[in-house]
C-alpha positions as CSV (number, residue, x, y, z in Angstrom):
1,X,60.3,85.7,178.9
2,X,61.3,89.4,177.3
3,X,62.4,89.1,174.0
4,X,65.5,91.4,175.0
5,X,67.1,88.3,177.5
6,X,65.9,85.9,175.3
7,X,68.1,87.1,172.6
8,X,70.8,87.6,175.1
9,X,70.9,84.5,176.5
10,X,70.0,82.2,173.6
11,X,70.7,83.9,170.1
12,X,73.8,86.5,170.8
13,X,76.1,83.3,170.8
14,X,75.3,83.2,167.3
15,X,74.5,87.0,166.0
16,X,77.7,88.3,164.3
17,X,78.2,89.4,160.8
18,X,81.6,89.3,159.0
19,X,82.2,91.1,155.7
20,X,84.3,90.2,152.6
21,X,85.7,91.1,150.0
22,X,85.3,88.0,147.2
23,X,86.8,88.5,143.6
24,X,86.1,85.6,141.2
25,X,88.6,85.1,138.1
26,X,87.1,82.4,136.5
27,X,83.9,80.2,136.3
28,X,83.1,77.2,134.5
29,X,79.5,77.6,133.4
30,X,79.1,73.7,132.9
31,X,80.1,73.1,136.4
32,X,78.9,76.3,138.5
33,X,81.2,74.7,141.7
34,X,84.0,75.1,140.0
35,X,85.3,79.2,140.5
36,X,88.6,80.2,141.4
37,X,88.9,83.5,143.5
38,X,90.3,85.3,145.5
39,X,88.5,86.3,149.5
40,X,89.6,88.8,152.0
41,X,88.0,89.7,155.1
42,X,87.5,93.3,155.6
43,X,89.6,94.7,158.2
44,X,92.2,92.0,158.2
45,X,95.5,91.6,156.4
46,X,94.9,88.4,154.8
47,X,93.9,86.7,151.1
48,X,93.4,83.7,150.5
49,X,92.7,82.0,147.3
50,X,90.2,79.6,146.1
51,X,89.8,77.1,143.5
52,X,86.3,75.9,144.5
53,X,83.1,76.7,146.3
54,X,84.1,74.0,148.6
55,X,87.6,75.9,149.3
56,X,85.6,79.0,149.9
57,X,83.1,77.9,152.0
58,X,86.5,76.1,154.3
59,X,88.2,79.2,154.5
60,X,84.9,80.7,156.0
61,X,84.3,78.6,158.4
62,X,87.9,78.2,159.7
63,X,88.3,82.7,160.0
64,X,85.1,82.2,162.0
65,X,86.0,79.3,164.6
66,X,89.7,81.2,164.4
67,X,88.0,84.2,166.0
68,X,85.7,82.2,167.7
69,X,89.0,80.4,169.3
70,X,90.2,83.8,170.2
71,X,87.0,85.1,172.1
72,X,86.8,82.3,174.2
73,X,90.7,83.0,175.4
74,X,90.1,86.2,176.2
75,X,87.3,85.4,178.4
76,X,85.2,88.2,177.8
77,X,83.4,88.0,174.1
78,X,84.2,91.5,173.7
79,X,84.8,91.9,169.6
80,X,86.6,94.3,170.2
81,X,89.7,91.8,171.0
82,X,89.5,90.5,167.6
């Protein structure tokens, strides 16, 4: 199979890169989970805060299956809709 439709087909579902912005105000250097922050995605409008690594890696995922959401809608997986 060319490697081209291979990544076509099989890995383009899952090449995308966002970019944030994430500013830490304070870490606990007995317990390395526990930072409190602040993370915006470039681009967009929004912050929100953190109080854990946990928290962060939520609000990740949710921005991602939030655009995610919004792709499939539109029917086309153009990015440029998002």
């Amino acid at each position: 199979m060319n490697y081209a439709i291979y990544v076509e087909i099989f890995l383009k579902p899952y090449l995308h890169m966002d970019s944030y912005l994430i500013r830490i105000y304070r870490r606990n250097k007995e317990n390395p989970k526990a930072i409190v922050g602040i993370i915006e995605e470039i681009g967009a409008d929004r912050k929100e805060p953190f109080k854990n690594i946990s928290e962060l890696c939520d609000i990740i995922v949710q921005q991602r299956s939030d655009k995610d959401r919004i792709k499939k809608r539109s029917g086309n997986g153009d990015k440029s809709n998002i």
